[in-house]
Structure formats: structure tokens, C-alpha cells
mmCIF file of the N, C-alpha and C atoms, coordinates in Angstrom:
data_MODEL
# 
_entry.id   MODEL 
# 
loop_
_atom_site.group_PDB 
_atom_site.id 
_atom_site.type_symbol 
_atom_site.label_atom_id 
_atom_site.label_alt_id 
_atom_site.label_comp_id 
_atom_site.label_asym_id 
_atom_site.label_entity_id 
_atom_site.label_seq_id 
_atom_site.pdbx_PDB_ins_code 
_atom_site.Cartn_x 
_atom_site.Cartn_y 
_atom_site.Cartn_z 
_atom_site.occupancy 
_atom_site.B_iso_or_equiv 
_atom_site.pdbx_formal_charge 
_atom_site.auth_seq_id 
_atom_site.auth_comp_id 
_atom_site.auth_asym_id 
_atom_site.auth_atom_id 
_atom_site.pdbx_PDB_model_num 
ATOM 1   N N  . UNK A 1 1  ? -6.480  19.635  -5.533  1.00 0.00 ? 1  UNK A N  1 
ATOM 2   C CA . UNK A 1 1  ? -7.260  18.823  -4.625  1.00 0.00 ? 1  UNK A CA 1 
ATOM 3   C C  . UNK A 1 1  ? -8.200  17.886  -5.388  1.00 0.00 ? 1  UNK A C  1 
ATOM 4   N N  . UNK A 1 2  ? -8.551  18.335  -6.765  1.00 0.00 ? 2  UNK A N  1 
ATOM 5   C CA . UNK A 1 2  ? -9.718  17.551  -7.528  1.00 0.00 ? 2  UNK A CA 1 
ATOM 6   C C  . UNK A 1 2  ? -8.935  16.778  -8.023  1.00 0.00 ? 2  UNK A C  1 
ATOM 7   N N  . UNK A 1 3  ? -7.675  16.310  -8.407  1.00 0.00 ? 3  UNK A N  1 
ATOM 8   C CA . UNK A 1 3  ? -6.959  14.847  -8.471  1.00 0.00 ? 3  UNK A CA 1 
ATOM 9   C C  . UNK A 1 3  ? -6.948  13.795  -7.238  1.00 0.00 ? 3  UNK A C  1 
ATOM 10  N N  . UNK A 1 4  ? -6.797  14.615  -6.224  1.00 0.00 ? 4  UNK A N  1 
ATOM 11  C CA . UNK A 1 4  ? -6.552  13.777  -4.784  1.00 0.00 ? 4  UNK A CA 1 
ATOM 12  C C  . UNK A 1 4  ? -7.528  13.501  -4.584  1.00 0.00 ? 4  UNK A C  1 
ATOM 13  N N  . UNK A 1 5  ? -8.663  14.078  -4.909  1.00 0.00 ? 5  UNK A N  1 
ATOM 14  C CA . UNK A 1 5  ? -9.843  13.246  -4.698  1.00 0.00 ? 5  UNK A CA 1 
ATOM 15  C C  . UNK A 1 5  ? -10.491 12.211  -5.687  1.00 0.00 ? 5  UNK A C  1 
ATOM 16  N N  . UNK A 1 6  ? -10.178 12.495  -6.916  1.00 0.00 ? 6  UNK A N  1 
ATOM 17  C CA . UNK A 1 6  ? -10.503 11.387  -8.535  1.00 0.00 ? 6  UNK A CA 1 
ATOM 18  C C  . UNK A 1 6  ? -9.627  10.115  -7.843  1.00 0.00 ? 6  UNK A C  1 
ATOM 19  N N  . UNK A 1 7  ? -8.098  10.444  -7.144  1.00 0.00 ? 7  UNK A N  1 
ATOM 20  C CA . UNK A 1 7  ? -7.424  8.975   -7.230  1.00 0.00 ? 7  UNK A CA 1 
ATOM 21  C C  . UNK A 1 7  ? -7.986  8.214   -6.204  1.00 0.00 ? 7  UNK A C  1 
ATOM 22  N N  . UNK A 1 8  ? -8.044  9.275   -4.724  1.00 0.00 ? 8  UNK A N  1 
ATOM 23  C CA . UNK A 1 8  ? -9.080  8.200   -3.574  1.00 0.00 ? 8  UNK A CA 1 
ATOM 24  C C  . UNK A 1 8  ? -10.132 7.751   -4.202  1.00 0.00 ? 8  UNK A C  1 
ATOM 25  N N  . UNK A 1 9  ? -10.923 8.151   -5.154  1.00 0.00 ? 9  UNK A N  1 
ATOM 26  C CA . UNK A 1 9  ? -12.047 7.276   -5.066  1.00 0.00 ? 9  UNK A CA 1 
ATOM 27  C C  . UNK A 1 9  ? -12.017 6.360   -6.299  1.00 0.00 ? 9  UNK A C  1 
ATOM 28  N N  . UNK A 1 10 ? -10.463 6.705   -7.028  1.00 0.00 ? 10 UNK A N  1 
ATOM 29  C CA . UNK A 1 10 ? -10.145 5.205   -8.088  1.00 0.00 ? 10 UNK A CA 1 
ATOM 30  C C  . UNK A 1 10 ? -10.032 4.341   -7.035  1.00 0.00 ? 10 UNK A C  1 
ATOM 31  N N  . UNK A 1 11 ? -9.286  4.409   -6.008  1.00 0.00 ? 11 UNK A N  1 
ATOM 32  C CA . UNK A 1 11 ? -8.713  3.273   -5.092  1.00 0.00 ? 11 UNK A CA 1 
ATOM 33  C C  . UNK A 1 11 ? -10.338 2.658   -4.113  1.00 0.00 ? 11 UNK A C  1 
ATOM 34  N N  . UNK A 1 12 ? -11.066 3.747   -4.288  1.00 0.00 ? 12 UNK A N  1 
ATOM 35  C CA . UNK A 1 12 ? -12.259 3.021   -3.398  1.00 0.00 ? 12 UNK A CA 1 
ATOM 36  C C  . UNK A 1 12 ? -13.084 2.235   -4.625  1.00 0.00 ? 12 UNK A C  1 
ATOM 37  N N  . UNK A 1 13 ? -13.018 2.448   -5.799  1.00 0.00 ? 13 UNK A N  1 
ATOM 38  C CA . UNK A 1 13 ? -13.312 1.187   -6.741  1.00 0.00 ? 13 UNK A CA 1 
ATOM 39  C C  . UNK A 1 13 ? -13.009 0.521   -7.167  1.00 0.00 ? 13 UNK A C  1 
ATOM 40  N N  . UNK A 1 14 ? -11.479 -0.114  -7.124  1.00 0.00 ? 14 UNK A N  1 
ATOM 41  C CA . UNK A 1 14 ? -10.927 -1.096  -6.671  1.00 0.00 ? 14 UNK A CA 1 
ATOM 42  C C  . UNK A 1 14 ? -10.940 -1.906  -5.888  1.00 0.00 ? 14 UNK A C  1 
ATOM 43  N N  . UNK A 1 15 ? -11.567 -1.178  -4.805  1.00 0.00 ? 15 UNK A N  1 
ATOM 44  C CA . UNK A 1 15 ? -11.588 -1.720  -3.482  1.00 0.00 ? 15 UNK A CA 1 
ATOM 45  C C  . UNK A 1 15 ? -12.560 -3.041  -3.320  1.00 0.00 ? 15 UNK A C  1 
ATOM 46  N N  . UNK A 1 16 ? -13.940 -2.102  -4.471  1.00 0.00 ? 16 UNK A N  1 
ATOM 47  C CA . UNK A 1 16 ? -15.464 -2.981  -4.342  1.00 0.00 ? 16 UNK A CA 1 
ATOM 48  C C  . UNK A 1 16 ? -15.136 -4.005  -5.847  1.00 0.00 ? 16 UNK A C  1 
ATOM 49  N N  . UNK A 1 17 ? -14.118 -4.097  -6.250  1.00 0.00 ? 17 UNK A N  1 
ATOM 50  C CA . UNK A 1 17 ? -14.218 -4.842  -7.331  1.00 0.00 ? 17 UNK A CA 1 
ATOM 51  C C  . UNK A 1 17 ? -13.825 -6.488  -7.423  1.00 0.00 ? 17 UNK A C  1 
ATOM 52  N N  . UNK A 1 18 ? -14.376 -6.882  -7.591  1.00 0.00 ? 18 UNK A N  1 
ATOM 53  C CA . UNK A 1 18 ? -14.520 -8.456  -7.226  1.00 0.00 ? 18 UNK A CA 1 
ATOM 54  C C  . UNK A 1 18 ? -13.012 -8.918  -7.953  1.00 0.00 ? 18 UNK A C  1 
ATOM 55  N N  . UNK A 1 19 ? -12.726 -8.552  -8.897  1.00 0.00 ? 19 UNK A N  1 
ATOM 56  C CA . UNK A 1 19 ? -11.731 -8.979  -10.065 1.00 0.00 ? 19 UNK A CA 1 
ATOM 57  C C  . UNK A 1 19 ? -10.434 -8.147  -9.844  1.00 0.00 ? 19 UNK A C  1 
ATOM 58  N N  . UNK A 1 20 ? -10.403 -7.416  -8.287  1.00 0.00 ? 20 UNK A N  1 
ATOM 59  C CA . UNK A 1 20 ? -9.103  -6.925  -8.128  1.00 0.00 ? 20 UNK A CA 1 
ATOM 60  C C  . UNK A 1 20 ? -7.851  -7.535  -8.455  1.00 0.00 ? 20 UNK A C  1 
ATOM 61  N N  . UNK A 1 21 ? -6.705  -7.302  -8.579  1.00 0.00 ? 21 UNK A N  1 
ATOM 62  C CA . UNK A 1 21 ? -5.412  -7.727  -8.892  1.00 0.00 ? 21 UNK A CA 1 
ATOM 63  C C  . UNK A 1 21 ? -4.851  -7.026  -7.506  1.00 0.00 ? 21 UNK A C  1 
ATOM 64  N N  . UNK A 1 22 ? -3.165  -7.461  -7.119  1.00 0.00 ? 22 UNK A N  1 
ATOM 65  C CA . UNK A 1 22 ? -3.046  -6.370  -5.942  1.00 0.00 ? 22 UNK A CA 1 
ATOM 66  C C  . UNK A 1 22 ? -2.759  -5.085  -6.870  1.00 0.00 ? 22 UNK A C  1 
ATOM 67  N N  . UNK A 1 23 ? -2.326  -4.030  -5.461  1.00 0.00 ? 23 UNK A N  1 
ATOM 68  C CA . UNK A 1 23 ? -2.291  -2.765  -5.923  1.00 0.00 ? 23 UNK A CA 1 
ATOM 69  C C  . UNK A 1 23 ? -0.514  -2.637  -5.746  1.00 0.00 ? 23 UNK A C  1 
ATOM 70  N N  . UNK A 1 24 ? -0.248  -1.671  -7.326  1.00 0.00 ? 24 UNK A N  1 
ATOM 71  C CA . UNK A 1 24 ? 1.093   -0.733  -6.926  1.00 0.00 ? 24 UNK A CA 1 
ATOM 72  C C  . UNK A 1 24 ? 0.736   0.626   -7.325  1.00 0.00 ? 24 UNK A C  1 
ATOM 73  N N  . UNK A 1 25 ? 1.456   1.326   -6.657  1.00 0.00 ? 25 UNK A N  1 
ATOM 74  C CA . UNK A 1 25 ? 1.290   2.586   -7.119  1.00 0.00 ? 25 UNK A CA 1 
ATOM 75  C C  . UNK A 1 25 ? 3.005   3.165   -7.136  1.00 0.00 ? 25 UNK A C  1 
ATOM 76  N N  . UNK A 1 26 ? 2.996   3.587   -8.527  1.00 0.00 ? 26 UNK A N  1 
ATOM 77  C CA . UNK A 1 26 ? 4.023   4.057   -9.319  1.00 0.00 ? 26 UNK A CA 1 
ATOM 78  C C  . UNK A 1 26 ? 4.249   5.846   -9.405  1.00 0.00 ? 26 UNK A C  1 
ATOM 79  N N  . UNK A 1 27 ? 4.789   6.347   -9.729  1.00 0.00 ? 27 UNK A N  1 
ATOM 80  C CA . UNK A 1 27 ? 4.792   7.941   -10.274 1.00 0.00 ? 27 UNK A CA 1 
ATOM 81  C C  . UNK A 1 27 ? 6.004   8.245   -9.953  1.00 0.00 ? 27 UNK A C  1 
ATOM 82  N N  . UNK A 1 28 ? 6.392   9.704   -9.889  1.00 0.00 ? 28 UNK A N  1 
ATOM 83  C CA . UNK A 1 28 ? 6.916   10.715  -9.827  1.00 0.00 ? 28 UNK A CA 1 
ATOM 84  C C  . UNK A 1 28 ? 7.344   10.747  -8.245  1.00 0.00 ? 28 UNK A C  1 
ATOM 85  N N  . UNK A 1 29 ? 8.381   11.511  -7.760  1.00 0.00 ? 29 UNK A N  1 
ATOM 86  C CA . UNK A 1 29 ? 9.039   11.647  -6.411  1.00 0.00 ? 29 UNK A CA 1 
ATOM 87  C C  . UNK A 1 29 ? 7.384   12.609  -5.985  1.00 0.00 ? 29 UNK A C  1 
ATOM 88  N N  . UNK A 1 30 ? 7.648   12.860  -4.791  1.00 0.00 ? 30 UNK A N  1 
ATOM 89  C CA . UNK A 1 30 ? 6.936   14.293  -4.147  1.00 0.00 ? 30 UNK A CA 1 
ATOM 90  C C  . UNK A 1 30 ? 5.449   14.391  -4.859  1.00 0.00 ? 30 UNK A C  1 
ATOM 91  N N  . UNK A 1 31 ? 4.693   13.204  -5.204  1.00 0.00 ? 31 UNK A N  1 
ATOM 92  C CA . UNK A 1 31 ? 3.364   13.697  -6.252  1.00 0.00 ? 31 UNK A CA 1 
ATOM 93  C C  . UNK A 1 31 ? 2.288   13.627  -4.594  1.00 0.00 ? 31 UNK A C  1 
ATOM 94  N N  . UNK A 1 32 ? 2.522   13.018  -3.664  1.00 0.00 ? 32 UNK A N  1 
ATOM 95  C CA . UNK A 1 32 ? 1.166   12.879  -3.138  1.00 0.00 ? 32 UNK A CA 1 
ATOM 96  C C  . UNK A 1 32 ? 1.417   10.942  -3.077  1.00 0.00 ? 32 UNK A C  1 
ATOM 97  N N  . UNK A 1 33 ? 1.751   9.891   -3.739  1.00 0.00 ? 33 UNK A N  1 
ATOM 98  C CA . UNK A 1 33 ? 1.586   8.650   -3.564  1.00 0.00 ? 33 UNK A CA 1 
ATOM 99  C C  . UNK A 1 33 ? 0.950   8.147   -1.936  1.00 0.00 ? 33 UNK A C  1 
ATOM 100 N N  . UNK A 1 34 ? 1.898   8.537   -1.077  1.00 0.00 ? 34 UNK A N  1 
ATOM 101 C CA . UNK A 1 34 ? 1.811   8.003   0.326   1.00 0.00 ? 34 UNK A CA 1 
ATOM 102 C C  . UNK A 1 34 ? 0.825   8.160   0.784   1.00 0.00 ? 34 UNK A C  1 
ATOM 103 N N  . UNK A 1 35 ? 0.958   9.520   0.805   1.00 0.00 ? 35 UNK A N  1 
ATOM 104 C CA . UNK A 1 35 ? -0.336  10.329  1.614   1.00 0.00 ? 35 UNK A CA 1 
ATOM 105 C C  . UNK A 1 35 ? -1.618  10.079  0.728   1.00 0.00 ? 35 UNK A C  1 
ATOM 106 N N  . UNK A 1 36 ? -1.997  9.807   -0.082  1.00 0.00 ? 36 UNK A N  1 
ATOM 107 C CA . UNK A 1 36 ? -3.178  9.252   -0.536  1.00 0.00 ? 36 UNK A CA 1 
ATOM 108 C C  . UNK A 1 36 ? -2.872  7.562   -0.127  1.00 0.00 ? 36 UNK A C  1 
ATOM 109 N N  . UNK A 1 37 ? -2.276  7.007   -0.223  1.00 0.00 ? 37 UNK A N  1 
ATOM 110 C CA . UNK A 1 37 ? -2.195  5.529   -0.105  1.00 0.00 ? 37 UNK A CA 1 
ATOM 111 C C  . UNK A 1 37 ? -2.670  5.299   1.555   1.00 0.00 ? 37 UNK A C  1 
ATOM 112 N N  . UNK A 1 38 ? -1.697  6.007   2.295   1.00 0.00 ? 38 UNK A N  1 
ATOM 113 C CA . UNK A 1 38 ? -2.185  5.845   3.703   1.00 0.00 ? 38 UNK A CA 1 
ATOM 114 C C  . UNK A 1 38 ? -3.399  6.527   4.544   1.00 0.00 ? 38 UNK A C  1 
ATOM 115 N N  . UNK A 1 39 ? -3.749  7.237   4.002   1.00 0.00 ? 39 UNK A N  1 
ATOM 116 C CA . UNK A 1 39 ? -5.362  8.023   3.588   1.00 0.00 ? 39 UNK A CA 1 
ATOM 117 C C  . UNK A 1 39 ? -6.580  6.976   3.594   1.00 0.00 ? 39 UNK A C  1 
ATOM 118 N N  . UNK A 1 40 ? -6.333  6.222   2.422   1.00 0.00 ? 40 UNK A N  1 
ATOM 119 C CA . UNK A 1 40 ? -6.702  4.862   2.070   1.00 0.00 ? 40 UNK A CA 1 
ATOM 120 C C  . UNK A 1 40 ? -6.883  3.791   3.149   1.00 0.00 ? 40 UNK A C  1 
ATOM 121 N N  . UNK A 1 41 ? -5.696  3.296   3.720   1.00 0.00 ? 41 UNK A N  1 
ATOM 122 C CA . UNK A 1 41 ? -5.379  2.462   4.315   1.00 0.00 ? 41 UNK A CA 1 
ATOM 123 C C  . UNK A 1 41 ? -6.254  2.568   5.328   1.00 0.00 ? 41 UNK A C  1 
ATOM 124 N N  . UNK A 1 42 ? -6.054  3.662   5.947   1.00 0.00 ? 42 UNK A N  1 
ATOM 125 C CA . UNK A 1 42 ? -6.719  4.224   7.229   1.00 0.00 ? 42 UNK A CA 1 
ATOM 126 C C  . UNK A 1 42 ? -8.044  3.588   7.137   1.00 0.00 ? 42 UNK A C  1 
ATOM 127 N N  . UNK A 1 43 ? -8.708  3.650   5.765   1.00 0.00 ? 43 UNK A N  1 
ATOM 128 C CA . UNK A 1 43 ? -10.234 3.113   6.172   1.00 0.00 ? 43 UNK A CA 1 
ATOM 129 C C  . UNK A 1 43 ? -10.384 1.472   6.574   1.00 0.00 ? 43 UNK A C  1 
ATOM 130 N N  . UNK A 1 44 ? -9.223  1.006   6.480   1.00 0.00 ? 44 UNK A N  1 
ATOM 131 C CA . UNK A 1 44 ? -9.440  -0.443  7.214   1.00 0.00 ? 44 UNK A CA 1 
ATOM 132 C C  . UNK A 1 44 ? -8.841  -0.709  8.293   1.00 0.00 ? 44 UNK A C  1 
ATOM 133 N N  . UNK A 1 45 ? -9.080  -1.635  8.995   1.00 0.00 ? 45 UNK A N  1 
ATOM 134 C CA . UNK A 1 45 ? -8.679  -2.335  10.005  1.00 0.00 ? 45 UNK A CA 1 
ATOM 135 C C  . UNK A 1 45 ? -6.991  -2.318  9.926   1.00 0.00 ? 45 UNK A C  1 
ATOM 136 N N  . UNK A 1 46 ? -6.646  -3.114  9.420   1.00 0.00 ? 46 UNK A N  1 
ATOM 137 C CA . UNK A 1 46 ? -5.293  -3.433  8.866   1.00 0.00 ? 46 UNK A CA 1 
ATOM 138 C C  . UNK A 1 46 ? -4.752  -3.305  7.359   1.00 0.00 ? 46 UNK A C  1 
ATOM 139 N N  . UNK A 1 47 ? -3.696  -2.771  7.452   1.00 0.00 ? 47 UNK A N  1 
ATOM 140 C CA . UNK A 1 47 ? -3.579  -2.519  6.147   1.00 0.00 ? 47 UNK A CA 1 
ATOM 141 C C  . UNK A 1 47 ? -1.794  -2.739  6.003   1.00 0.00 ? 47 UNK A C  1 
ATOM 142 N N  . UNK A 1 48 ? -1.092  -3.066  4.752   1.00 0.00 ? 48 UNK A N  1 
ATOM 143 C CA . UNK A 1 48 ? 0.220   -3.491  5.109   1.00 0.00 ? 48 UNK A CA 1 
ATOM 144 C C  . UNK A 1 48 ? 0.577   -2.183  3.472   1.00 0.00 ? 48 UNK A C  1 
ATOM 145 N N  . UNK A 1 49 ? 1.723   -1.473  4.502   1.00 0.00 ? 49 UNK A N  1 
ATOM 146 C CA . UNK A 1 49 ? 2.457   -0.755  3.335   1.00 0.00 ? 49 UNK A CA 1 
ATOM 147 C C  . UNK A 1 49 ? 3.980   -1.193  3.341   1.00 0.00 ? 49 UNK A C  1 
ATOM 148 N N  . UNK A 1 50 ? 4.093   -1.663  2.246   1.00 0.00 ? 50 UNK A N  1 
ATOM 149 C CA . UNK A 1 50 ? 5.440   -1.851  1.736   1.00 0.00 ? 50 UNK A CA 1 
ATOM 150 C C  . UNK A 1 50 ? 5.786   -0.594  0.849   1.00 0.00 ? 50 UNK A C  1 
ATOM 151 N N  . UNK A 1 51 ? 7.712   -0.510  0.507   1.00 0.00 ? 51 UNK A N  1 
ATOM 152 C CA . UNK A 1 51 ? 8.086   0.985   -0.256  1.00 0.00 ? 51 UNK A CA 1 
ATOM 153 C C  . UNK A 1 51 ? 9.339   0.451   -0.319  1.00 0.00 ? 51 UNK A C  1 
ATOM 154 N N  . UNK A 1 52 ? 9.203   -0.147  -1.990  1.00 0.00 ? 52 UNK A N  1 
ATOM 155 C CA . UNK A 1 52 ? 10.091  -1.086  -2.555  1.00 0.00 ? 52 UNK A CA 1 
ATOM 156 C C  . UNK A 1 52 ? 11.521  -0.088  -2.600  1.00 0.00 ? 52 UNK A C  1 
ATOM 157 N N  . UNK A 1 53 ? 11.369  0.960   -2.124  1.00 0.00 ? 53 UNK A N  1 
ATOM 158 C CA . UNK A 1 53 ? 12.739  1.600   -1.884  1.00 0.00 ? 53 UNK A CA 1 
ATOM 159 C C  . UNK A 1 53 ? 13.626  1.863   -0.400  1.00 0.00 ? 53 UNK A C  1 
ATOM 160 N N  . UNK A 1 54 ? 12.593  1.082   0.399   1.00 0.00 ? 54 UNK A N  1 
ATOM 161 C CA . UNK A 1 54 ? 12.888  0.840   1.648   1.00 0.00 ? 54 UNK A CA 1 
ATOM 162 C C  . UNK A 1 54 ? 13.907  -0.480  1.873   1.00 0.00 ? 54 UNK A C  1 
ATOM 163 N N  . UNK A 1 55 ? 15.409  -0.974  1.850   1.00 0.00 ? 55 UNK A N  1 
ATOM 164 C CA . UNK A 1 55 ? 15.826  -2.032  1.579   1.00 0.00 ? 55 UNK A CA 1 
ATOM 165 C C  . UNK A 1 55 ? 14.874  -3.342  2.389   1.00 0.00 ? 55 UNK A C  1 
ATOM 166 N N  . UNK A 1 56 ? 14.801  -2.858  3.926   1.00 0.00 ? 56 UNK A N  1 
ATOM 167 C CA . UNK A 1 56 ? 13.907  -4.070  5.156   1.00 0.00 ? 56 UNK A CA 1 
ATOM 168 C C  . UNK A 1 56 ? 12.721  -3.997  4.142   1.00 0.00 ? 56 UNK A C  1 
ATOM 169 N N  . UNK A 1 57 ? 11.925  -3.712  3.524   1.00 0.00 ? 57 UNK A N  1 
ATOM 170 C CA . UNK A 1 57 ? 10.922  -3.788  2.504   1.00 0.00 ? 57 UNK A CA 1 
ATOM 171 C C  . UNK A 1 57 ? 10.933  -4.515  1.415   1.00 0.00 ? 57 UNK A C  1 
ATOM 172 N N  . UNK A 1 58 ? 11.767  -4.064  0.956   1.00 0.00 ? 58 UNK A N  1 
ATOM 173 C CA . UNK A 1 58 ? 12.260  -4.951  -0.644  1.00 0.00 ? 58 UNK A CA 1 
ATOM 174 C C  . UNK A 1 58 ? 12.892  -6.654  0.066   1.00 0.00 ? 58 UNK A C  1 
ATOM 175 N N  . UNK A 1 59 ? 13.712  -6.317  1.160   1.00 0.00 ? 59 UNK A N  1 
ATOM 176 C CA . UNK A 1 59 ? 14.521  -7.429  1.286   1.00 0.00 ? 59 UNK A CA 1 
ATOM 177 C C  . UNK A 1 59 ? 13.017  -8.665  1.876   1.00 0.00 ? 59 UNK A C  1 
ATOM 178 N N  . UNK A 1 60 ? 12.085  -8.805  2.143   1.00 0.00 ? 60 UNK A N  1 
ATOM 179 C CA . UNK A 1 60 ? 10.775  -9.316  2.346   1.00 0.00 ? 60 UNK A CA 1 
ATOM 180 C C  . UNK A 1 60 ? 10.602  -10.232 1.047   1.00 0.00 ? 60 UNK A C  1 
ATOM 181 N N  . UNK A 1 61 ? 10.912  -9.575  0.019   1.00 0.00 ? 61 UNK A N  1 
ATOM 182 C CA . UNK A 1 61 ? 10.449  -10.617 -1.119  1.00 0.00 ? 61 UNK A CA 1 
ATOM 183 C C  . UNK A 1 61 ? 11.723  -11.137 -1.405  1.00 0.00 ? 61 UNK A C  1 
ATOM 184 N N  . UNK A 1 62 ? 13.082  -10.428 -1.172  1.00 0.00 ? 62 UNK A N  1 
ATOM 185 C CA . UNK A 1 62 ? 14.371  -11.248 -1.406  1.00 0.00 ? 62 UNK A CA 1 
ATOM 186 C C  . UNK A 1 62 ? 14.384  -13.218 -0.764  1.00 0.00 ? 62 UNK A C  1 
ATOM 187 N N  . UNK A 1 63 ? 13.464  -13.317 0.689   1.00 0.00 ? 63 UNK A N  1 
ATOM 188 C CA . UNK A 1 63 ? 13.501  -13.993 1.581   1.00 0.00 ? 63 UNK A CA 1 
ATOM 189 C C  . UNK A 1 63 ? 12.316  -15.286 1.372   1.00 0.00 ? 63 UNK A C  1 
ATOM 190 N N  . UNK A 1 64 ? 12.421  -16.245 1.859   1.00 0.00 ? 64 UNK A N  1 
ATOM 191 C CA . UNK A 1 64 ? 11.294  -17.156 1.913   1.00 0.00 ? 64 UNK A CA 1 
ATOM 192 C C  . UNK A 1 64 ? 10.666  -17.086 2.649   1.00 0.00 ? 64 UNK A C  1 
ATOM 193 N N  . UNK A 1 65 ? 10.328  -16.109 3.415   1.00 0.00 ? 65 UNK A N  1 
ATOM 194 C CA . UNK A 1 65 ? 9.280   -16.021 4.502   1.00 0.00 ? 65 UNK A CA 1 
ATOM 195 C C  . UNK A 1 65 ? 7.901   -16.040 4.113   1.00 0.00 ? 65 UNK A C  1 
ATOM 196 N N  . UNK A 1 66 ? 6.880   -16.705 4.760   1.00 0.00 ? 66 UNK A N  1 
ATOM 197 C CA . UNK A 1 66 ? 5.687   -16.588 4.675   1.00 0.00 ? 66 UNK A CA 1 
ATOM 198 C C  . UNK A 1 66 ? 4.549   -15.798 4.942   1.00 0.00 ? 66 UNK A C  1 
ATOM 199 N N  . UNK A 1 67 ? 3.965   -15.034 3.962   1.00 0.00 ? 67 UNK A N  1 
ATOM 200 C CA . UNK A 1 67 ? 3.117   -13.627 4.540   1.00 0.00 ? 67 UNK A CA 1 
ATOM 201 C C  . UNK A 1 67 ? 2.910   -14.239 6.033   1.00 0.00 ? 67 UNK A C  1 
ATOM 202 N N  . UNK A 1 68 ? 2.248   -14.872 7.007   1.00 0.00 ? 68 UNK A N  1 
ATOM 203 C CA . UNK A 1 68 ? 2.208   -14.692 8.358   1.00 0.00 ? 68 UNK A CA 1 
ATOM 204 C C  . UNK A 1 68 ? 3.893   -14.805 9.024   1.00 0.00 ? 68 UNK A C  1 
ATOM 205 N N  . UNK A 1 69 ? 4.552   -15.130 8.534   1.00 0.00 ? 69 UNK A N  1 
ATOM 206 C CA . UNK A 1 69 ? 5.818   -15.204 8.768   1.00 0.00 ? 69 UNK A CA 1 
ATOM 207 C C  . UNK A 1 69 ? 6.660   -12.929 8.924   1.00 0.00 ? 69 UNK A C  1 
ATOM 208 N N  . UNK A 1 70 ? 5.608   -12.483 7.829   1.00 0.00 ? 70 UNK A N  1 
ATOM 209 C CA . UNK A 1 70 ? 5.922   -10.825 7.023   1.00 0.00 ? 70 UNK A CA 1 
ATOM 210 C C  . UNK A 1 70 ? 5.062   -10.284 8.536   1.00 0.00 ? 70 UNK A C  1 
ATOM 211 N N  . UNK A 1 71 ? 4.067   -11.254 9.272   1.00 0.00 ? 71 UNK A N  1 
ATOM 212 C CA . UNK A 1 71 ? 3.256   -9.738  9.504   1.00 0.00 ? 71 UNK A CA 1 
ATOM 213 C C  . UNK A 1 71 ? 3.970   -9.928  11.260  1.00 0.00 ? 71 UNK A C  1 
ATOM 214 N N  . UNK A 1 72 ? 4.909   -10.581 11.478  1.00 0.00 ? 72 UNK A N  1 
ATOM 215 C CA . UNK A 1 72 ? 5.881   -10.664 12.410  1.00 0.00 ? 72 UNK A CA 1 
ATOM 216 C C  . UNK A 1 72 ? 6.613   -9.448  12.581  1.00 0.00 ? 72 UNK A C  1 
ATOM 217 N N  . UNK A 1 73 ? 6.791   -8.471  11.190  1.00 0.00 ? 73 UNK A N  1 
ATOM 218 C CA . UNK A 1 73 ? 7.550   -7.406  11.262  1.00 0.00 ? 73 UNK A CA 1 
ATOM 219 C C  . UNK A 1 73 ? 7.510   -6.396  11.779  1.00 0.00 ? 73 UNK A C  1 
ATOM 220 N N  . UNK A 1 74 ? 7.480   -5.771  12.877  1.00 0.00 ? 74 UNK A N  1 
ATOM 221 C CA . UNK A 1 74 ? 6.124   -4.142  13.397  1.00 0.00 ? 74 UNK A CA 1 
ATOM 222 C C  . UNK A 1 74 ? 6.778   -3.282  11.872  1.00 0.00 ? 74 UNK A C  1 
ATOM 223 N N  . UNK A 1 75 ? 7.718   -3.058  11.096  1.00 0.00 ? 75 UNK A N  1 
ATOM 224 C CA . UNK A 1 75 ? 7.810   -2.115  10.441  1.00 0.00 ? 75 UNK A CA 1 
ATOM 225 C C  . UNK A 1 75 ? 7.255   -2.578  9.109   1.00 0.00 ? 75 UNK A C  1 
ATOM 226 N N  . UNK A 1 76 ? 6.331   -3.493  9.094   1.00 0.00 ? 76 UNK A N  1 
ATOM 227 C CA . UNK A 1 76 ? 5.751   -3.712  7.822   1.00 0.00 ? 76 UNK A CA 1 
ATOM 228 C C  . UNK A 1 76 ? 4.134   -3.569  7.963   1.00 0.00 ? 76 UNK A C  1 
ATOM 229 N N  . UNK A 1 77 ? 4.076   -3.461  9.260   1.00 0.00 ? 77 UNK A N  1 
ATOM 230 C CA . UNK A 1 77 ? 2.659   -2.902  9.661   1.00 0.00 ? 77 UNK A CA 1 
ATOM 231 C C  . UNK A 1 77 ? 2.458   -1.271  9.693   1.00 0.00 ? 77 UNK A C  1 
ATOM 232 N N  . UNK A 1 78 ? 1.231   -1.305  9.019   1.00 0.00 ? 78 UNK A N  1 
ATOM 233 C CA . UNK A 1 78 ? 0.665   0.553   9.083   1.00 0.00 ? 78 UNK A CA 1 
ATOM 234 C C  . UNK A 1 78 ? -0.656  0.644   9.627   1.00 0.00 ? 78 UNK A C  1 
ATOM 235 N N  . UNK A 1 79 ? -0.670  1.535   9.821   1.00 0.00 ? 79 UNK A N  1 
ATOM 236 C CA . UNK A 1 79 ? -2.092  1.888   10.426  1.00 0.00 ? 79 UNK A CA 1 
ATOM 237 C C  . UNK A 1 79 ? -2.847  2.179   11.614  1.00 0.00 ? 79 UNK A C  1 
# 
């Protein structure tokens, strides 16, 4: 539990950091990724999860669509 809580609150200082980059999060099958990511998410309003192993996911950047063009998708919306 004392990792799941070190990574939520890496991601909540990211959050306040002026010089953010976007976020990926990488690892291992079965570590926890999601469920901390959408954990996360939850504390905002809107939040967009993509899961570059999802093809309708990946196929988003295959396409020329325009992020307001992306948030047309209900399955690219979370939260």
C-alpha cells in the first residue's frame, strides 16, 4: 500500500508542476497502473484515458482527427 500511495502523490506533483510534459505510464502487466491512474483522474472534472493496447485507442493517433474532434468519442472519455 506504501507504493500506491508514494506513486499517487508522484502524480499529484506533477500535477502542481508548471513544467509538466504529458503523462505515460509504463510497467509490468497486473502492477496496479489503472487503478492508480483512474484513482487520479477521479480528482478532476474531466479526465481522458487512453490504453495504447486498446486498438479504438491507438487507432486515435493513427487518424487526423482533432483533439475536439477525439473528445466526440464516449469511449475515450473517463470519469
Amino acid at each position: 500500500m506504501e507504493f500506491y500511495r508514494n506513486l499517487l502523490g508522484n502524480l499529484r506533483e506533477w500535477r502542481k508542476s508548471p513544467y509538466r510534459k504529458p503523462l505515460v505510464i509504463r510497467g509490468a502487466r497486473q502492477t496496479g497502473k489503472t487503478t492508480v491512474v483512474k484513482e487520479f483522474g477521479a480528482e478532476f472534472d474531466t479526465f481522458i484515458y487512453l490504453n495504447m493496447d486498446i486498438e479504438s485507442d491507438l487507432s486515435l493517433f493513427r487518424s487526423s482527427l482533432s483533439v475536439k474532434e477525439w473528445l466526440c468519442f464516449p469511449s475515450v472519455l473517463q470519469g
